[in-house]
PyMOL commands that place a pseudoatom at each C-alpha (Angstrom):
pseudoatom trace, name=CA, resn=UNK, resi=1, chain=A, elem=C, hetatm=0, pos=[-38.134, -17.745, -111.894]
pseudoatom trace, name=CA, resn=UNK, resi=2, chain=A, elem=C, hetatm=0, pos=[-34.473, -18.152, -110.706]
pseudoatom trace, name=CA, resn=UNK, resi=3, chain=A, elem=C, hetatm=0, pos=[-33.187, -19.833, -107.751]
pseudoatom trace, name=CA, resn=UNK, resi=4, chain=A, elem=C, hetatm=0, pos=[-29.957, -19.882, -106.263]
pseudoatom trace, name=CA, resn=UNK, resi=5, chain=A, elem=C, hetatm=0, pos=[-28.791, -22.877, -104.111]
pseudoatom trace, name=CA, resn=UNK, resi=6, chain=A, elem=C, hetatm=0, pos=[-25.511, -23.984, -102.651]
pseudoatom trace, name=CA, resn=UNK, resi=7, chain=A, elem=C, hetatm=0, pos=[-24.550, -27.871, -103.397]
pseudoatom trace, name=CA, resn=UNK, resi=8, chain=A, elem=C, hetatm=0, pos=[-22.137, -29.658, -101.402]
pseudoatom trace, name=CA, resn=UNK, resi=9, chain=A, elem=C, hetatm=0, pos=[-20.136, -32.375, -102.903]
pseudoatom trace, name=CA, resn=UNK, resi=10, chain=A, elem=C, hetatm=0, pos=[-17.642, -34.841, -101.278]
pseudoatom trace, name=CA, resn=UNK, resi=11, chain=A, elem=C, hetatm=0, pos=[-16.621, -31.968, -99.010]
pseudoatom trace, name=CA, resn=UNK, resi=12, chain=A, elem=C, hetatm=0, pos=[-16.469, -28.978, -101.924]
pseudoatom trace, name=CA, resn=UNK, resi=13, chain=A, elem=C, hetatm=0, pos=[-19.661, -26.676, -101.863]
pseudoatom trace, name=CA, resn=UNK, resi=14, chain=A, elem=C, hetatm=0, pos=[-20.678, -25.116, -105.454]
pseudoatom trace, name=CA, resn=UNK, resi=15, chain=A, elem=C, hetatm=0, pos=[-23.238, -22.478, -106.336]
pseudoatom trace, name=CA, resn=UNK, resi=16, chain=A, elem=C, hetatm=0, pos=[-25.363, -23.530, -108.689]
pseudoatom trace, name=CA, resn=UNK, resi=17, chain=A, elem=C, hetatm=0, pos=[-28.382, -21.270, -110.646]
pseudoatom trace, name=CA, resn=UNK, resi=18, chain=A, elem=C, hetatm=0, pos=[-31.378, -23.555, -111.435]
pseudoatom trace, name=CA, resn=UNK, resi=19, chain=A, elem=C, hetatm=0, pos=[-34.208, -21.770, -113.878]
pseudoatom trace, name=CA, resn=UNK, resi=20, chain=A, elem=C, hetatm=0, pos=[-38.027, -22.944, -112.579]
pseudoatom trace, name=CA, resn=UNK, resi=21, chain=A, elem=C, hetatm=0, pos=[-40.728, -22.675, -114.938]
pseudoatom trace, name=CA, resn=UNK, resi=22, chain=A, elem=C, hetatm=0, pos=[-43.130, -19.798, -114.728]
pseudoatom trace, name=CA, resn=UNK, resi=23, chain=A, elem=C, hetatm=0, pos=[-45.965, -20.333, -112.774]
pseudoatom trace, name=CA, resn=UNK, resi=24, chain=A, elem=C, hetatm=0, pos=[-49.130, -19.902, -114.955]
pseudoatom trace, name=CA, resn=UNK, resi=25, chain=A, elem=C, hetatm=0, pos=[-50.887, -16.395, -113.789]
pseudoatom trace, name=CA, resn=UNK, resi=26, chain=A, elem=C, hetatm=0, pos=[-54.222, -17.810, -113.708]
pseudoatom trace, name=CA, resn=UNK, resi=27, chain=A, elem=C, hetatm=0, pos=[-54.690, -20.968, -111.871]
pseudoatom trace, name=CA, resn=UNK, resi=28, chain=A, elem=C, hetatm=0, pos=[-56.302, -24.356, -112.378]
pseudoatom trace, name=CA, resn=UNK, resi=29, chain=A, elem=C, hetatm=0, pos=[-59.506, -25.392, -111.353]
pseudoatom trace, name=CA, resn=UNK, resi=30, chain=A, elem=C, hetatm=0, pos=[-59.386, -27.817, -108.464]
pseudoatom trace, name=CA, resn=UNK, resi=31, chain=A, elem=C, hetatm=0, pos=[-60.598, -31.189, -109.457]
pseudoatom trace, name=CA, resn=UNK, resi=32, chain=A, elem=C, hetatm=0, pos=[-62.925, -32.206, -106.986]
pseudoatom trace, name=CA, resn=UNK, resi=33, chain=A, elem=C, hetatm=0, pos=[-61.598, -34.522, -104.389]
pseudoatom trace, name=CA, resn=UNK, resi=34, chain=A, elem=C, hetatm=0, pos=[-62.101, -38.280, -105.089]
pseudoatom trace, name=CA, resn=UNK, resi=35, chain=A, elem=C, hetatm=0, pos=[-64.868, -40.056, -102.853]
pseudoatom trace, name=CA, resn=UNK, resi=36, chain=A, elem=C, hetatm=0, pos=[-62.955, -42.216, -100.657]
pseudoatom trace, name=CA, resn=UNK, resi=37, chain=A, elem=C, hetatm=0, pos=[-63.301, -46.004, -101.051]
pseudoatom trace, name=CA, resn=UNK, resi=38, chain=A, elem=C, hetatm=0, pos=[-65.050, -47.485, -97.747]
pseudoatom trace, name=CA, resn=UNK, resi=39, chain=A, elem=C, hetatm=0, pos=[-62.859, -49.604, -95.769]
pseudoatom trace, name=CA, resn=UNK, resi=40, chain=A, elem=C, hetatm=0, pos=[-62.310, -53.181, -96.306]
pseudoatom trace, name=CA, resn=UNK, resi=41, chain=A, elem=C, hetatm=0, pos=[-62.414, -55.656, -93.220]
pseudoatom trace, name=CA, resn=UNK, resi=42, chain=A, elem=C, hetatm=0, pos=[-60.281, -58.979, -94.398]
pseudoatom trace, name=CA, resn=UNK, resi=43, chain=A, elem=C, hetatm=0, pos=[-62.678, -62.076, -93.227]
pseudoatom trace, name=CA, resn=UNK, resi=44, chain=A, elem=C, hetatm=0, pos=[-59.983, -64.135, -92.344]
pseudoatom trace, name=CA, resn=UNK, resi=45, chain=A, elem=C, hetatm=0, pos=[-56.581, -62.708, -91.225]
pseudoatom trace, name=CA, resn=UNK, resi=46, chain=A, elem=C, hetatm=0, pos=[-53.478, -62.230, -93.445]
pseudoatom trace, name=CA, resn=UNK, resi=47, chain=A, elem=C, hetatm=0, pos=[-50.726, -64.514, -92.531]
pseudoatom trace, name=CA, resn=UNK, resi=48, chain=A, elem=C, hetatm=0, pos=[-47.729, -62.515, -91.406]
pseudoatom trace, name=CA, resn=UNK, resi=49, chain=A, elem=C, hetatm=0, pos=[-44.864, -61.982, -93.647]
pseudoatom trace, name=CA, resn=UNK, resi=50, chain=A, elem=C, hetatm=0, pos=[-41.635, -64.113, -93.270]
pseudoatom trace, name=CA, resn=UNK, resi=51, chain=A, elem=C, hetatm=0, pos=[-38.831, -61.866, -92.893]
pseudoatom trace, name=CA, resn=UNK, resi=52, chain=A, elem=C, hetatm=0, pos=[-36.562, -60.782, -95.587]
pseudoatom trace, name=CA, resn=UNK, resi=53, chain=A, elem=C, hetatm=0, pos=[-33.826, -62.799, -95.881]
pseudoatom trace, name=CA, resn=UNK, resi=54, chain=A, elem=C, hetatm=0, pos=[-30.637, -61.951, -94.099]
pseudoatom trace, name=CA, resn=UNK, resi=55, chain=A, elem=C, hetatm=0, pos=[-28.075, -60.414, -96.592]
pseudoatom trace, name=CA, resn=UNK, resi=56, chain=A, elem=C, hetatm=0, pos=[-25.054, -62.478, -97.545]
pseudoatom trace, name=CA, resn=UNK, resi=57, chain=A, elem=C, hetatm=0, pos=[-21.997, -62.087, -95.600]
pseudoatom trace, name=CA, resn=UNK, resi=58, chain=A, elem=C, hetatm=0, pos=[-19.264, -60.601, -98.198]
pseudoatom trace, name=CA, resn=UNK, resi=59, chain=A, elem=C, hetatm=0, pos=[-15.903, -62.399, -97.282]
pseudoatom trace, name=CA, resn=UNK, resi=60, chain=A, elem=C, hetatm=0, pos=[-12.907, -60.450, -97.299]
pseudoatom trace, name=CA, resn=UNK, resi=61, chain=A, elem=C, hetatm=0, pos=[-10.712, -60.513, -99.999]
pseudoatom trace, name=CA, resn=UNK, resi=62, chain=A, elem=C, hetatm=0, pos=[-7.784, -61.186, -98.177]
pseudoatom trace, name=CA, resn=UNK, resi=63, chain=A, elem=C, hetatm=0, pos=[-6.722, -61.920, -94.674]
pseudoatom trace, name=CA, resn=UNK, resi=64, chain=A, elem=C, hetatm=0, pos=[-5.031, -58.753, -92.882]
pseudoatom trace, name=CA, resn=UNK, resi=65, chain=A, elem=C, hetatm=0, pos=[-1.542, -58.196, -93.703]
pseudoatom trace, name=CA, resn=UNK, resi=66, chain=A, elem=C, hetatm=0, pos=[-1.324, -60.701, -96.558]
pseudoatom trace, name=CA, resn=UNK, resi=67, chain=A, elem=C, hetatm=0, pos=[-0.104, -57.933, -99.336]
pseudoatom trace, name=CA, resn=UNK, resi=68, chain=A, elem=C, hetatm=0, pos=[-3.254, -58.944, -101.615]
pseudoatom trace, name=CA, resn=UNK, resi=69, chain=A, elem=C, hetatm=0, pos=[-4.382, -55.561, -103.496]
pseudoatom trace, name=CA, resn=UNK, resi=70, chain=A, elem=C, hetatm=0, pos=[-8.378, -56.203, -104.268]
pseudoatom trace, name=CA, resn=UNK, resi=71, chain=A, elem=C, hetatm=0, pos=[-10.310, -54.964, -106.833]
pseudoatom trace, name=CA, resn=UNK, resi=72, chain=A, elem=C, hetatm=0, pos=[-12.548, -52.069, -105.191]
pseudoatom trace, name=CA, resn=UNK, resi=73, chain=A, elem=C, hetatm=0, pos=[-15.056, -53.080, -107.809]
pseudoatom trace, name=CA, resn=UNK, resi=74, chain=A, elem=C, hetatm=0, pos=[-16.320, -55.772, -110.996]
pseudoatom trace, name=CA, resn=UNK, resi=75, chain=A, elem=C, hetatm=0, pos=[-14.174, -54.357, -114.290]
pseudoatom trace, name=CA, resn=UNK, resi=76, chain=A, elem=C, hetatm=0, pos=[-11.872, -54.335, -116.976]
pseudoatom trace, name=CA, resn=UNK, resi=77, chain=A, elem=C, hetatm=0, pos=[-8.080, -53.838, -116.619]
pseudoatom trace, name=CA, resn=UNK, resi=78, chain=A, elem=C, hetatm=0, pos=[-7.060, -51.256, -118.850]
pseudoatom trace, name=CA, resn=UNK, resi=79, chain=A, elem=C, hetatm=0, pos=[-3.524, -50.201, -117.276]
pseudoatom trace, name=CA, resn=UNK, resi=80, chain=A, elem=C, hetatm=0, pos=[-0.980, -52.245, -115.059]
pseudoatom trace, name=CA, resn=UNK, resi=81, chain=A, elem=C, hetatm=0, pos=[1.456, -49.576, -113.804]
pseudoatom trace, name=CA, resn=UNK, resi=82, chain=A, elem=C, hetatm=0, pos=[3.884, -51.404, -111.918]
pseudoatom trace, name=CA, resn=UNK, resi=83, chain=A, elem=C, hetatm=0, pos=[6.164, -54.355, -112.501]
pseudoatom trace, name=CA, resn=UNK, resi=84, chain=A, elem=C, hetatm=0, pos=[6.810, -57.471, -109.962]
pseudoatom trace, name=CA, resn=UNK, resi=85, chain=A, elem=C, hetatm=0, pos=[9.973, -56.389, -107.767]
pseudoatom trace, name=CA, resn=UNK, resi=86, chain=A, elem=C, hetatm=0, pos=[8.895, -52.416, -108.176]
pseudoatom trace, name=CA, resn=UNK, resi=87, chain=A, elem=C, hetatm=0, pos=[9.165, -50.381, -104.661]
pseudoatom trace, name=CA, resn=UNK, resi=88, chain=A, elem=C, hetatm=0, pos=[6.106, -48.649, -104.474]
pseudoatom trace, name=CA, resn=UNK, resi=89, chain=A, elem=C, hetatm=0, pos=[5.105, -46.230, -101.379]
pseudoatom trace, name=CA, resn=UNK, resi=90, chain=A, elem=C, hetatm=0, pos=[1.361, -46.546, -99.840]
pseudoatom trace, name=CA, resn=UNK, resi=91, chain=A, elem=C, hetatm=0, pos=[-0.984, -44.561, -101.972]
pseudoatom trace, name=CA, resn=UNK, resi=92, chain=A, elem=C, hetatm=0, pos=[1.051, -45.112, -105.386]
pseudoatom trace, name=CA, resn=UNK, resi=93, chain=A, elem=C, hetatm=0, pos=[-0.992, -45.510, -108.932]
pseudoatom trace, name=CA, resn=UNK, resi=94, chain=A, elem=C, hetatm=0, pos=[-0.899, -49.351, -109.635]
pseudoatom trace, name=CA, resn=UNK, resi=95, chain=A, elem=C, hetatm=0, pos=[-3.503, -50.110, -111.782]
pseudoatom trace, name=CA, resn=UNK, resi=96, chain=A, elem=C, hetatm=0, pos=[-6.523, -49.008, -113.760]
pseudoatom trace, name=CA, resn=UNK, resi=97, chain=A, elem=C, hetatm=0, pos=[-9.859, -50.339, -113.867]
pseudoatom trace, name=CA, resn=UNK, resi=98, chain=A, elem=C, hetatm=0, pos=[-12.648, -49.332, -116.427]
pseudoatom trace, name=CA, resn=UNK, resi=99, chain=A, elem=C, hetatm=0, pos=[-16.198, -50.285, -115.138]
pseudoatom trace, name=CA, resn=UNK, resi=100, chain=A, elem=C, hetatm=0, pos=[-19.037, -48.359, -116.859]
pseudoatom trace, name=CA, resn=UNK, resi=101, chain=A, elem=C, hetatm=0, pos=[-17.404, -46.578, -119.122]
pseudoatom trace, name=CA, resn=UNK, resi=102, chain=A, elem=C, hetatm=0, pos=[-15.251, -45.026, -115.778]
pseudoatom trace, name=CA, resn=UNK, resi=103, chain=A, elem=C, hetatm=0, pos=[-11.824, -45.589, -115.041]
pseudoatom trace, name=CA, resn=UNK, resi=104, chain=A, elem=C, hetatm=0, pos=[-10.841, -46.293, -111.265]
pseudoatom trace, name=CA, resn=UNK, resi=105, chain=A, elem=C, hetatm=0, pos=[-7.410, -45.827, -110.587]
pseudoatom trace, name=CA, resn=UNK, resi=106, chain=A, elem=C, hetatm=0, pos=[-6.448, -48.623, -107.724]
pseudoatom trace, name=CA, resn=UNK, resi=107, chain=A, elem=C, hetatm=0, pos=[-3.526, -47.297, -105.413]
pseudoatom trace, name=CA, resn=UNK, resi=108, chain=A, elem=C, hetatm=0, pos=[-1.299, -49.228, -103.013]
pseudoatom trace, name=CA, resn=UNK, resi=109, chain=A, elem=C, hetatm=0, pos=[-2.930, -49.917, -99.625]
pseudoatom trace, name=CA, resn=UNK, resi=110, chain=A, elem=C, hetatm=0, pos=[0.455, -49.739, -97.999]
pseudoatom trace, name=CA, resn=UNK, resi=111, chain=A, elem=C, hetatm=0, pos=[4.509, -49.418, -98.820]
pseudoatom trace, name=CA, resn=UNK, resi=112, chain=A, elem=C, hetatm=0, pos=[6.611, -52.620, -100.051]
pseudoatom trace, name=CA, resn=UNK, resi=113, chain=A, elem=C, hetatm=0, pos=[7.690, -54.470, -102.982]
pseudoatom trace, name=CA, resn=UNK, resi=114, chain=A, elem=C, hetatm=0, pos=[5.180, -56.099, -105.334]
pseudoatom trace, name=CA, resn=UNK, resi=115, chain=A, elem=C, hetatm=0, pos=[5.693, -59.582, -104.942]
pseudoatom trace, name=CA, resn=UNK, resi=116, chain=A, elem=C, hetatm=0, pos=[2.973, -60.317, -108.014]
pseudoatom trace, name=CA, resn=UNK, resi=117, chain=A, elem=C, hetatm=0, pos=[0.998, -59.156, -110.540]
pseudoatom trace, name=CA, resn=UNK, resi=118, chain=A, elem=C, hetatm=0, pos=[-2.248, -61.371, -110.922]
pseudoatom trace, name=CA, resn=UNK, resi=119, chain=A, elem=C, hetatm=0, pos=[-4.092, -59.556, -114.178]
pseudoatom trace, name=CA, resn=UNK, resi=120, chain=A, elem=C, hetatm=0, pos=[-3.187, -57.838, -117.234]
pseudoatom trace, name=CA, resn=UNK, resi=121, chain=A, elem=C, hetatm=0, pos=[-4.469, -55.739, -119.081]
pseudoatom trace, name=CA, resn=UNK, resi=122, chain=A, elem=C, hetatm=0, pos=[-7.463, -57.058, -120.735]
pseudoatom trace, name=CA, resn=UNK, resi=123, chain=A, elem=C, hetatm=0, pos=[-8.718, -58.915, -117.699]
pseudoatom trace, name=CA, resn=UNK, resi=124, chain=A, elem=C, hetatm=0, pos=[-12.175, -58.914, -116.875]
pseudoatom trace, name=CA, resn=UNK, resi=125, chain=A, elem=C, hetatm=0, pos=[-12.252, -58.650, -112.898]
pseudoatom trace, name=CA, resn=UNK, resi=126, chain=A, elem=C, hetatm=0, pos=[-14.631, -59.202, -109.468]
pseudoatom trace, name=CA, resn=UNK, resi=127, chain=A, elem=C, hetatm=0, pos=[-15.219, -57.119, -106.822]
pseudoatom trace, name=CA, resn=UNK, resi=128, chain=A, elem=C, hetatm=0, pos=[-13.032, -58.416, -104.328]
pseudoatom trace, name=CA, resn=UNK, resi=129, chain=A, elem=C, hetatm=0, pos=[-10.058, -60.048, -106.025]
pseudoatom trace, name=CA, resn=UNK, resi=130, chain=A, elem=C, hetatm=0, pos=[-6.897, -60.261, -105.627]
pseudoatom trace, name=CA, resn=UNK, resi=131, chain=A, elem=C, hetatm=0, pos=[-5.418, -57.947, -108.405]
pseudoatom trace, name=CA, resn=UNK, resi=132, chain=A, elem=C, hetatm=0, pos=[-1.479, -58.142, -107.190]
pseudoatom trace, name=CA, resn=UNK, resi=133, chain=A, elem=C, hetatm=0, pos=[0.374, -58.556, -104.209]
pseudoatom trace, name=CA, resn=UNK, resi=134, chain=A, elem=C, hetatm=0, pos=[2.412, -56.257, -102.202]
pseudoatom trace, name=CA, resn=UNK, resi=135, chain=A, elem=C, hetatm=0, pos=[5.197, -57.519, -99.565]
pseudoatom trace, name=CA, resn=UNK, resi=136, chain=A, elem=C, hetatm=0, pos=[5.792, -55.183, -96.433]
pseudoatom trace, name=CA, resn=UNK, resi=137, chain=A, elem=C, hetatm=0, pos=[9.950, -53.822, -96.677]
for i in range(1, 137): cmd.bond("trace and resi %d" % i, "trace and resi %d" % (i + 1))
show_as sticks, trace
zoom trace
């Protein structure tokens, strides 16, 4: 049998066929239902759970307007794009990061001159740090 169904991916929709195996024309014997177990009454009540624990508060990378570019993820540098004292305009290719056998391009957060560079290629990197730093015009 052959179904049809529409997929919807980051915003673009795509018709995809999917093939479904034949059901077999004549069909299974039931098994018979298994006997239920009877209940069990605890003698002596369950203490209650502690709760999870909370989860850790991720620190931003940088404080607002300080021109650090962070690393959107844990990596390896494989392409610096820029130089130090380069214009670059907000959304501008500045580096590359490979993580998983996937590169991530990393673009400029906002317009100015990069002040510095903090990695090269090479350069294992953390979520979260500081890969260069941008200084508003």
């Amino acid at each position: 049998m052959i179904k049809q169904f529409r997929v919807t991916v980051d915003g673009h929709a795509y018709e995809v066929t999917v093939e479904m195996p034949e059901e077999s024309a004549a069909p299974t014997p039931a098994a018979p239902p298994a006997p239920t177990p009877p209940p069990v009454t605890p003698a002596v009540a369950a203490p209650a759970a502690p709760p999870p624990p909370a989860a850790p508060k991720v620190a931003s990378a940088a404080p607002a307007g300080s021109g650090a570019v962070p690393s959107p993820l844990a990596g390896r540098v494989t392409a610096v794009v820029v130089a130090v004292g380069q214009e670059v305009k907000e959304g501008d290719h500045l580096l590359t990061l490979e993580a998983m056998k996937m590169n991530t391009f990393v673009f400029a957060p906002k317009s100015g001159k990069v002040a510095e560079i903090k990695t090269a290629v090479g350069d294992a990197v953390e979520e979260g740090q500081a890969l260069m730093t941008i200084q508003s015009p």
